[in-house]
C-alpha positions in Angstrom: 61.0 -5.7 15.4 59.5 -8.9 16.7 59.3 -6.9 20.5 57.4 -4.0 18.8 54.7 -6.8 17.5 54.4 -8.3 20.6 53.9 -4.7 22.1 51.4 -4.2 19.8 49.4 -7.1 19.9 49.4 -6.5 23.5 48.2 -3.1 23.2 45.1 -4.8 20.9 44.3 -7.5 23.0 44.4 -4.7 26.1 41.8 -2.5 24.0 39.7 -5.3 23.4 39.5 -6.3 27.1 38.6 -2.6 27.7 35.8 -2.6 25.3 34.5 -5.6 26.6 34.1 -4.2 30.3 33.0 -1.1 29.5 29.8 -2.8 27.0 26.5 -2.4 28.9 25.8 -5.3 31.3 22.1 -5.7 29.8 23.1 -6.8 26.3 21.4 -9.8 26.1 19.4 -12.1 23.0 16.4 -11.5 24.9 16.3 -7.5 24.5 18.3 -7.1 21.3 16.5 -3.6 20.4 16.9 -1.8 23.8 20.5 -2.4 23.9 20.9 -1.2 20.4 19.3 2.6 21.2 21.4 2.1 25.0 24.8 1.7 23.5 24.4 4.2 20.6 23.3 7.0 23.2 26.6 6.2 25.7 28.7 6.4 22.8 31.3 9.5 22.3 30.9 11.3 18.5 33.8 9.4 16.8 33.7 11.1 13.4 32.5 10.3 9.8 30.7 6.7 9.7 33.1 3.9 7.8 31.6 1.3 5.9 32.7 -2.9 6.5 34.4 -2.9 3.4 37.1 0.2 4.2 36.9 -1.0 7.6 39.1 -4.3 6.4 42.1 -3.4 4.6 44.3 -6.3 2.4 47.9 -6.7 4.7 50.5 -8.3 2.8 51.8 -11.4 4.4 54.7 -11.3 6.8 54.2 -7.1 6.7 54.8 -5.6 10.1 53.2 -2.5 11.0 54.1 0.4 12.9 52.5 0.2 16.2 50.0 2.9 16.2 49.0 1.6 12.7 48.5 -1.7 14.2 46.3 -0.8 17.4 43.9 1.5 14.5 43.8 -1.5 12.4 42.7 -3.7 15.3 39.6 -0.9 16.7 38.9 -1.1 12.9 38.7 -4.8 13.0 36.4 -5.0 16.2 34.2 -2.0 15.3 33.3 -3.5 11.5 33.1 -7.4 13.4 30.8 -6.0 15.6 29.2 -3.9 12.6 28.4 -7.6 11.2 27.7 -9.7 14.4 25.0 -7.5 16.1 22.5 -8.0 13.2 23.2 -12.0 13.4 22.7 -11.7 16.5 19.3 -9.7 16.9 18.1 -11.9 13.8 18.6 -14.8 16.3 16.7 -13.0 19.0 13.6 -12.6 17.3 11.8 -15.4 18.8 10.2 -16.1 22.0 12.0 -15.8 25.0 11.6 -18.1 27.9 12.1 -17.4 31.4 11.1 -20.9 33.4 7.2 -21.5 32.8 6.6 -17.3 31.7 7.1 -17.1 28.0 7.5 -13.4 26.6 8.3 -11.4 23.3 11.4 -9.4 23.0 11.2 -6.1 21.5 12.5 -6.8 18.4 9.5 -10.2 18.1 7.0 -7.2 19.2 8.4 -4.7 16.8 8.0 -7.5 13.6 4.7 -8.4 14.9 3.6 -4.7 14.8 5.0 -3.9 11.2 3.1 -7.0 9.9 -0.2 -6.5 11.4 -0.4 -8.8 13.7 -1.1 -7.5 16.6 -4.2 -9.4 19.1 -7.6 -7.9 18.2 -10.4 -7.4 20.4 -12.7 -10.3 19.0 -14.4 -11.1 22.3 -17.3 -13.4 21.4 -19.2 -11.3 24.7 -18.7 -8.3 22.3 -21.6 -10.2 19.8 -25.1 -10.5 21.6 -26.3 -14.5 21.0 -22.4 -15.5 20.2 -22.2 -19.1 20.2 -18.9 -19.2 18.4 -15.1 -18.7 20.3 -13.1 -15.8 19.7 -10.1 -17.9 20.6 -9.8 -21.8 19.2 -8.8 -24.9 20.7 -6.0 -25.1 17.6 -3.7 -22.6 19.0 -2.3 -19.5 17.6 0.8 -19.1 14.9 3.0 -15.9 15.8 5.6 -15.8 13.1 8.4 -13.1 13.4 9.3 -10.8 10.8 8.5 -11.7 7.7 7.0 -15.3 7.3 9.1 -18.2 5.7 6.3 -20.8 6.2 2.5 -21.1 6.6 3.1 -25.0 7.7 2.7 -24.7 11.3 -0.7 -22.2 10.8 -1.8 -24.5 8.3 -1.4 -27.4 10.1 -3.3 -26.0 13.0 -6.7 -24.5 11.6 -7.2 -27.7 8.7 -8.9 -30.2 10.7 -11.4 -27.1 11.7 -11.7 -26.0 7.7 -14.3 -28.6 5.6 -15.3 -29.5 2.0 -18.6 -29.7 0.9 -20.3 -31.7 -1.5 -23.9 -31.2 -2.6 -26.2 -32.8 -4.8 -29.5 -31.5 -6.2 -32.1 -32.0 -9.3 -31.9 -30.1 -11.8 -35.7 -30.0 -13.9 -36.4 -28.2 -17.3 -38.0 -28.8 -20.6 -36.9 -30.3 -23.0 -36.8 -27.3 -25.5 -33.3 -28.5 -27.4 -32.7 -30.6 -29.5 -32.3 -34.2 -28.2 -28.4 -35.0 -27.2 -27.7 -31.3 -28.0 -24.2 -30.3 -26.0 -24.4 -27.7 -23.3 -21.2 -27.4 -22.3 -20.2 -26.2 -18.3 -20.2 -30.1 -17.6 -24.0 -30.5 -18.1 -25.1 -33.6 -19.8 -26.7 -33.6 -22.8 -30.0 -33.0 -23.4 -32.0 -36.3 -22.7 -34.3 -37.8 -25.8 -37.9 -37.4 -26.1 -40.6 -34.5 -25.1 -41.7 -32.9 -21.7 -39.8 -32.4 -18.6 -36.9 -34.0 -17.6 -34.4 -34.0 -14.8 -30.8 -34.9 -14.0 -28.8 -34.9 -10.7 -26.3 -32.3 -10.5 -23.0 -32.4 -8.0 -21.5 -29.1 -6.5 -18.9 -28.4 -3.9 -17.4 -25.7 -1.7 -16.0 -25.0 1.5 -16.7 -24.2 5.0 -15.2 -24.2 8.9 -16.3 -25.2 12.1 -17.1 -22.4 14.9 -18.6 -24.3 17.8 -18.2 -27.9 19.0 -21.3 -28.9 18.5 -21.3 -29.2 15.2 -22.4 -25.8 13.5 -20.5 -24.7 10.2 -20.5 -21.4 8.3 -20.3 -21.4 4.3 -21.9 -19.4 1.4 -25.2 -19.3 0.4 -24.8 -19.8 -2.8 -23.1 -23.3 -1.8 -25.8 -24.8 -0.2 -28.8 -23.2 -1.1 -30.5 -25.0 -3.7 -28.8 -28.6 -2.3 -30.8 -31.8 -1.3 -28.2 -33.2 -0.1 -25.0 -32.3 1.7 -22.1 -33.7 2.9 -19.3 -32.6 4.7 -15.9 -34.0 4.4 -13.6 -33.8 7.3 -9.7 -33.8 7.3 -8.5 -37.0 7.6 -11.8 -38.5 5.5 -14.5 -38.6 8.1 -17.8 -37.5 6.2 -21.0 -36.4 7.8 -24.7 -35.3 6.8 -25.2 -31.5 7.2 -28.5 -29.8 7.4 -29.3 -25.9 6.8 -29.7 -24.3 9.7 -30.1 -20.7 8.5 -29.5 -18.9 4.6 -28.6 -15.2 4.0 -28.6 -14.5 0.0 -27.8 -10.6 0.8 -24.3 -11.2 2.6 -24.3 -15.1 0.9 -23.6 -16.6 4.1 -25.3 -20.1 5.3 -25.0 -22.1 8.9 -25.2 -25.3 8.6 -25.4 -28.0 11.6 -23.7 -31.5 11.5 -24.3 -34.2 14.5 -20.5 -35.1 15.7 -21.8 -37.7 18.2 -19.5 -38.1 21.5 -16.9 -36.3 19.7 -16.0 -32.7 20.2 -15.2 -30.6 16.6 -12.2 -28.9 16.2 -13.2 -25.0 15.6 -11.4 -22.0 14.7 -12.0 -18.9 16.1 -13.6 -15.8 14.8 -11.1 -12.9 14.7 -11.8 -9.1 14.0 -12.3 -8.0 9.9 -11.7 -4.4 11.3 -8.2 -5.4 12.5 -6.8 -5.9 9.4 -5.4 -3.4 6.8 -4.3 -3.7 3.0 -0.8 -5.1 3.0 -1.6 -7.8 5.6 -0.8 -11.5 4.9 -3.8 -13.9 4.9 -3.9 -17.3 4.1 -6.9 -19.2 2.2 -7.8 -22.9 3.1 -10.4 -24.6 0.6 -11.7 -27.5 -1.6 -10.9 -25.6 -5.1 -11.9 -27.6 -7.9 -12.1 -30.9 -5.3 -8.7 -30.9 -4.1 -9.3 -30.3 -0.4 -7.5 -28.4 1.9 -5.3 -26.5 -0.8 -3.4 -24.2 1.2 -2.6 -20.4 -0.8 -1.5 -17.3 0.8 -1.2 -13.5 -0.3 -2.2 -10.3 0.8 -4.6 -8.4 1.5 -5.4 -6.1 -1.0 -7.9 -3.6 -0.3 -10.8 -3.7 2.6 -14.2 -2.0 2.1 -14.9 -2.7 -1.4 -18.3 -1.9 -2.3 -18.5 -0.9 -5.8 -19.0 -4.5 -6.5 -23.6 -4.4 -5.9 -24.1 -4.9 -9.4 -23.4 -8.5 -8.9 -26.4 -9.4 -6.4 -28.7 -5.9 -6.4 -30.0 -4.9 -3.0 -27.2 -7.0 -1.1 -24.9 -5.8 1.7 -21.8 -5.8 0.1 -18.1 -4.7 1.9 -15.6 -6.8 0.9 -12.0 -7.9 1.4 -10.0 -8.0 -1.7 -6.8 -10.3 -1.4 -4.4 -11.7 -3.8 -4.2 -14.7 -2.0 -5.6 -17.4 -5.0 -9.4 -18.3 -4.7 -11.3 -20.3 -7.0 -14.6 -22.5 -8.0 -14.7 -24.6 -4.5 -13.0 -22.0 -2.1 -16.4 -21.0 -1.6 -17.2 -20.9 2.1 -13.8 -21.4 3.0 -12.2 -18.9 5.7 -9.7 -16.5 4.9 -7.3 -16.2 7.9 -4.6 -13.8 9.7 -1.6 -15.0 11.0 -3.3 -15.1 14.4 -4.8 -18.4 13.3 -8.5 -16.8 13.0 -11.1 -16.3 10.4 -10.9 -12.6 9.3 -13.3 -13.3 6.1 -15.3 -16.3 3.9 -14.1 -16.5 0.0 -16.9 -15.8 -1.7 -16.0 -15.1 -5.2 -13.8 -14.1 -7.9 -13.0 -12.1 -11.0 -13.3 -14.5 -14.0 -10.3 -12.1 -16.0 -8.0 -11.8 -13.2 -6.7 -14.6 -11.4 -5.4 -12.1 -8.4 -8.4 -11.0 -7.3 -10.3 -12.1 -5.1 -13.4 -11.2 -2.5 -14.2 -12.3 1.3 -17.2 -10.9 3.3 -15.6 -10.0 6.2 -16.3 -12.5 9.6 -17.6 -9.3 11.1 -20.4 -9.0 9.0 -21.2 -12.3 9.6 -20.9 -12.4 13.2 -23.7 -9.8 13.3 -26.1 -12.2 11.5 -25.0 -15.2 12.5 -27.2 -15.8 16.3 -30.5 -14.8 14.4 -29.5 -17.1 11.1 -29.3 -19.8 14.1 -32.5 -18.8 16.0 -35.0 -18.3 13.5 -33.2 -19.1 9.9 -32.9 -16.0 8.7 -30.9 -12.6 9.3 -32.2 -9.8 11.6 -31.5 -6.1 10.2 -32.5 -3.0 11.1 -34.9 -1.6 8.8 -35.3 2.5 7.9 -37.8 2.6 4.8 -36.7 5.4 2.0 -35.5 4.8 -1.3 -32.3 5.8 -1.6 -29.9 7.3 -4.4 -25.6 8.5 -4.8 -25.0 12.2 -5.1 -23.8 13.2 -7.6 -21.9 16.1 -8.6 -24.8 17.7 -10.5 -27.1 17.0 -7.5 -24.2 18.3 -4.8 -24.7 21.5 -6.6 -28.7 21.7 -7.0 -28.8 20.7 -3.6 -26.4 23.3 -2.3 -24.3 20.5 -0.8 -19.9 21.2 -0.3 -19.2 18.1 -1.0 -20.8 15.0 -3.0 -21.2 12.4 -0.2 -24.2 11.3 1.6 -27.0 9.3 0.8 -30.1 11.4 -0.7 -33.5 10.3 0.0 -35.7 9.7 -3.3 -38.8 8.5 -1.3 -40.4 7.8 2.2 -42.3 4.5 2.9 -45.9 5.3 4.1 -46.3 4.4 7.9 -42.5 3.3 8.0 -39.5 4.5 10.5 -38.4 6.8 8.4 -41.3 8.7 8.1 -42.3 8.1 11.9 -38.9 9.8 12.4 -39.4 12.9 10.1 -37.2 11.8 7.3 -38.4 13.8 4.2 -37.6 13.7 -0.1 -34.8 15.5 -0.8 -33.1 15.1 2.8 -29.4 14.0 2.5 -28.1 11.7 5.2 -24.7 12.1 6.3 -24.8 10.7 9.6 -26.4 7.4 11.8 -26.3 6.4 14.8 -22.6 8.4 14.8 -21.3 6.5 11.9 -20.1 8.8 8.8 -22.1 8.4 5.9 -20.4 8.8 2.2 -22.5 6.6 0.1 -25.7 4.5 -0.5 -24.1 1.4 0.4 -22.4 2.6 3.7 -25.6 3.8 5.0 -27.4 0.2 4.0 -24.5 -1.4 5.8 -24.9 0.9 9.3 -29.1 0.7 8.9 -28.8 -3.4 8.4 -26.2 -3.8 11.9 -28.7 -1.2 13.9 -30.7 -3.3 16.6 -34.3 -3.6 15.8 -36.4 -0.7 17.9 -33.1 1.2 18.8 -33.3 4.9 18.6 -30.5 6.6 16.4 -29.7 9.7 15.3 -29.6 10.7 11.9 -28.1 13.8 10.6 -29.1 15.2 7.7 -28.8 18.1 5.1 -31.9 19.6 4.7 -32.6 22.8 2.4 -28.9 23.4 2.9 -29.3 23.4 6.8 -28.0 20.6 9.1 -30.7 19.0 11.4 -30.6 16.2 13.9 -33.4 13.9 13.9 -33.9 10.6 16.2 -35.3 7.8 14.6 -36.9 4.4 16.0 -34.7 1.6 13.5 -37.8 -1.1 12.7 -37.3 -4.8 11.1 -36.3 -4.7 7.7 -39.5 -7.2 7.5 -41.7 -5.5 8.3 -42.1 -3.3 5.5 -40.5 -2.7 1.8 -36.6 -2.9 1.6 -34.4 0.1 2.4 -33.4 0.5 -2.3 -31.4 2.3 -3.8 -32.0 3.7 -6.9 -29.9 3.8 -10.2 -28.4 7.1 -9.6 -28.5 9.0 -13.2 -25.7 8.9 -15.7 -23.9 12.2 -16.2 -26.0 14.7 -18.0 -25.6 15.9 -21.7 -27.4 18.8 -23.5 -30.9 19.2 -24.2 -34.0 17.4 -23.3 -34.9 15.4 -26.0 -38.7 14.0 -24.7 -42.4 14.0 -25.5 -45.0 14.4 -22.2 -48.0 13.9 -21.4 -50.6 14.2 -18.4 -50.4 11.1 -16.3 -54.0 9.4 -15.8 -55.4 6.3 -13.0 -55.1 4.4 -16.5 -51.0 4.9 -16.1 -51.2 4.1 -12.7 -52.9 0.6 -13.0 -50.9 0.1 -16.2 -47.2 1.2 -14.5 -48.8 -0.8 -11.1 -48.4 2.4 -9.0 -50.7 2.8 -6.0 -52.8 5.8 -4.9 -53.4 8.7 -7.3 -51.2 9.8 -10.0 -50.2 14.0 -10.3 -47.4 15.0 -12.7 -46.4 14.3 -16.8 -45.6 10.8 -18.1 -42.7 10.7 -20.0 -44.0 9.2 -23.3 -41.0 8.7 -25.4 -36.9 9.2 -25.3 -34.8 10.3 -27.8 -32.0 7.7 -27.8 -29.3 10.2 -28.3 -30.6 13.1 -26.6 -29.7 14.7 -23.3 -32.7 13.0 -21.4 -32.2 9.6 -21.9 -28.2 10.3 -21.2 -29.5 11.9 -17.8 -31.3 8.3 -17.4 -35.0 9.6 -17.8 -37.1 6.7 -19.5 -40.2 6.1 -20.9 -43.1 5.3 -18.1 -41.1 7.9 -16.1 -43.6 11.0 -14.3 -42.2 14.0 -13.5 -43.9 15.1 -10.0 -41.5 18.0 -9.4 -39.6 20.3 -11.3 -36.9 22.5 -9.1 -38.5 21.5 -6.2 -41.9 22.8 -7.0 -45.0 20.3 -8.2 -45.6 19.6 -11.8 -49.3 19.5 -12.2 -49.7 19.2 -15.8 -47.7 19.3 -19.1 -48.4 23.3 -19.6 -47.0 23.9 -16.1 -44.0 21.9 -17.2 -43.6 23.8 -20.0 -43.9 26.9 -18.2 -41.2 26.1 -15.4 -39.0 24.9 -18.3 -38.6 28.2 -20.1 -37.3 29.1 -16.7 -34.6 26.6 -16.3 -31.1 26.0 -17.8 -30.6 23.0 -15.6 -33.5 22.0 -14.1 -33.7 19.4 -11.3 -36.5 16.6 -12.3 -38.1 14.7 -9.5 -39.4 11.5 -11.3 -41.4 8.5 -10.3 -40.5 5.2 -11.2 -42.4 2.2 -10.2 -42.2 2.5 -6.1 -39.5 4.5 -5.9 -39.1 8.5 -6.9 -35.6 9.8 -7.7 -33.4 13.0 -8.7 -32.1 13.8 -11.8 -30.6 16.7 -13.3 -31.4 17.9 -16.8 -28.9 20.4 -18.8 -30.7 22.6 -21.5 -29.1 22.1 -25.4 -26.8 25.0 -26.2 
């Protein structure tokens, strides 16, 4: 018995001597993946998969087995061992791998780096005209593999470029309270005595350093009414700062600090288009005056802008994360795992703690030169009133789909009109970007270069033309607005008219002469003031045809189930659709 063992074991140890020459010469730790798919596609078809746990079988001690039992139980043992060692071993290949003074990725480092978005982007600061910021810091970069454990090391490299700011301003109002009356929010009471009085007030946020020199990007809202401001380095060093430039439409600020001999640590501006919902970020801020609180998260959704209501006629197209934000990350970046500013927190949700919005470093980076040369943003300018489409309007325009942007208005003497831009077109292209929405086309117009020719498609009686318009300054004339859209219709009309007069114009502060009906009054629960027609409204146009008086109203009415109302409303005309009571 004890000569068949020993024949056995032999036989094993044989096999496993076997296997080990005949294993591909390339498996290495530095190419983990590739020997993987290389060893599966040499291998013969070896029947039904086993699992580790019938791979091991319980041998009772002292229990000899018949040799051909023995020699199965042994390829059992090596094929589950190897079963269990290959993934220890390609988890320990995920790093780098060195090869003398050339540093490289194995596959399965490239492969985690892909599934968690974090591949390089394209954020040459050449790709911006006036750049003066770096696409790639001074701080280097944090690559993690797989899944990050930590945010240390990242953290650790872009604080000393991330700031707090502290500002200080007067606050002055009159004393219409009742002396020492509580306020509450952290305001003092009210002071004794009549007239005016003023107390100092203290705010912070957050900000980081993009060039050398001293120049620091923040929000607007941070720094714009501030007397005073500080910055707070890591490490306790604390410098003046003064405004350089303020954008209240995208809230973004530059300010400028005088380092002295000494060069700033800065972090560099990555790509906001690189990044996709699911990616990590991490936040860096002063929340609540604990500087440089460190949070992480994902992010949550890109593009939001459904969020105008806050701060009308702004350029809104934020990043939502879950990473946490609150009252002093203001300013504060919002970074990849790259090491590099993707967004700027700029605000929150008061009822959720999990959400949060950054305007994305893009945005910024196409405002940022002109905030720096003149103090202000630069943004193309087209010079229509805009308004959504609507279902309603999608069909009493003849459109397939309800996307686009449809003209209410043409500014006198502006691009638009230079262009041939016309009420009632529907935009649905610029300068080769897709247009969905009022807000997407505000976004394109506002990044266009001043004087550069774009095409703009548009929907026009239910035909598609191509016209090329001349983009001016968005100062040199009226704003590009947008006007409410309607609400969705009801039944009925439920409104009293009346021939408009000069007296309605100079009372209503419209200029030139005034043709169409002046909606007098609304019933409250009728379909009109449901399809958002309001007293002070005219009513230029019914079904595209001009209303010149109440009769012709009247008339075209009787002719209508759901007629399509062109109104005026203070500078701006719009579309609404009416539905007749059943």
């Amino acid at each position: 018995m004890a000569k068949s063992s020993a024949i056995t074991n032999h036989s094993a140890a044989a096999s496993l001597k076997s296997a080990a020459r005949n294993a591909p010469s390339s498996w290495s730790s530095a190419d983990p993946v590739d020997t993987i798919s290389r060893s599966r596609s040499n291998r013969r078809p070896r029947g039904p998969a086993r699992t580790a746990p019938d791979a091991f079988a319980w041998i009772p001690v002292g229990r000899v087995l018949p040799p051909s039992k023995e020699l199965v139980l042994m390829r059992r043992i090596f094929a589950s061992s190897m079963a269990l060692a290959l993934p220890l071993f390609l988890f320990s290949s995920l790093g780098p791998a060195s090869n003398g003074a050339e540093t490289r990725l194995g596959p399965a480092t490239a492969h985690a780096i892909d599934l968690f978005g974090s591949d390089e982007a394209d954020a040459e600061a050449g790709a911006w005209p006036g750049a003066f910021w770096r696409s790639e810091s001074g701080i280097g970069k944090a690559k993690p593999a797989g899944i990050p454990t930590s945010f240390a090391d990242l953290a650790e490299r872009v604080a000393p470029a991330v700031v707090s700011i502290q500002t200080r301003e007067t606050v002055r109002f009159d004393a219409l309270l009742t002396p020492g009356h509580p306020r509450g929010f952290g305001l003092p009471p009210m002071p004794r005595g009549p007239g005016e009085r003023e107390f100092e007030q203290e705010g912070q946020g957050s900000g980081f350093v993009v060039s050398t020199d001293g120049y620091i990007v923040t929000n607007n809202h941070v720094v714009e009414a501030a007397e005073e401001i500080t910055v707070r380095f890591l490490g306790g060093r604390e410098l003046p700062a003064a405004v350089v430039g303020l954008d209240p439409k995208t809230d973004i600020a530059l300010l400028k600090v005088e380092p002295g001999n000494e060069d700033l640590t800065t972090i560099a501006l990555g790509d906001s288009e690189a990044i996709r919902p699911g990616d990590w970020v991490v936040a860096i801020g002063n929340p609540f005056g604990l500087e440089h609180t460190v949070t992480a998260g994902i992010v949550s959704a890109t593009h939001r802008r459904d969020l105008s209501e806050i701060v009308p006629q702004s350029y809104h197209d934020y990043i939502q994360t879950d990473a946490a934000i609150n009252p002093g990350n203001s300013g504060g970046p919002l970074i990849d795992l790259e090491g590099r500013v993707v967004g700027i927190n700029t605000r929150i949700r008061a009822e959720a703690n999990t959400l949060g919005f950054s305007v994305p470093i893009n945005m910024a980076k196409q405002i940022l030169p002109s905030l720096r040369a003149e103090g202000r943003a630069t943004r193309g300018w087209l010079g229509v009133a805009l308004q959504p489409i609507t279902r309603d309007l999608a069909d009493a325009f003849g459109l397939e789909q309800a996307r686009g942007a449809l003209v209410g208005s043409v500014f006198p003497e502006s691009p638009a009109e230079a262009g041939g831009l016309e009420r009632g077109d529907v935009i649905i292209a610029f300068d080769g970007e897709r247009i969905d929405d009022v807000q997407s086309l505000r976004l394109v117009v506002a990044a266009t270069p001043v004087d550069k020719v774009a095409k703009v498609v548009v929907i026009r009686d239910t035909e598609k033309e191509t016209l090329r318009v001349k983009t001016g300054r968005l100062d040199d004339g009226p704003q590009m607005s947008a006007a409410r859209g309607p609400n969705p219709p009801d039944e009925g009309f439920g409104m009293r008219v009346r021939d408009a007069n000069a007296e309605d114009a100079l009372r209503l502060g419209l200029e030139g002469e005034v043709e169409g009906v002046l909606v007098v009054d609304v019933d409250p629960g009728g379909p009109a003031a449901k399809s958002d027609v309001r007293p002070g409204d005219i009513i230029v146009e019914l079904d595209r045809k001009a209303v010149a008086d109440v009769d012709d109203l009247v008339d075209q009415l009787e002719e209508a189930d759901r007629p399509l109302l062109l109104v005026r409303r203070g500078s701006s005309t719009l579309w609404i659709r009416l539905t007749r009571a059943g």
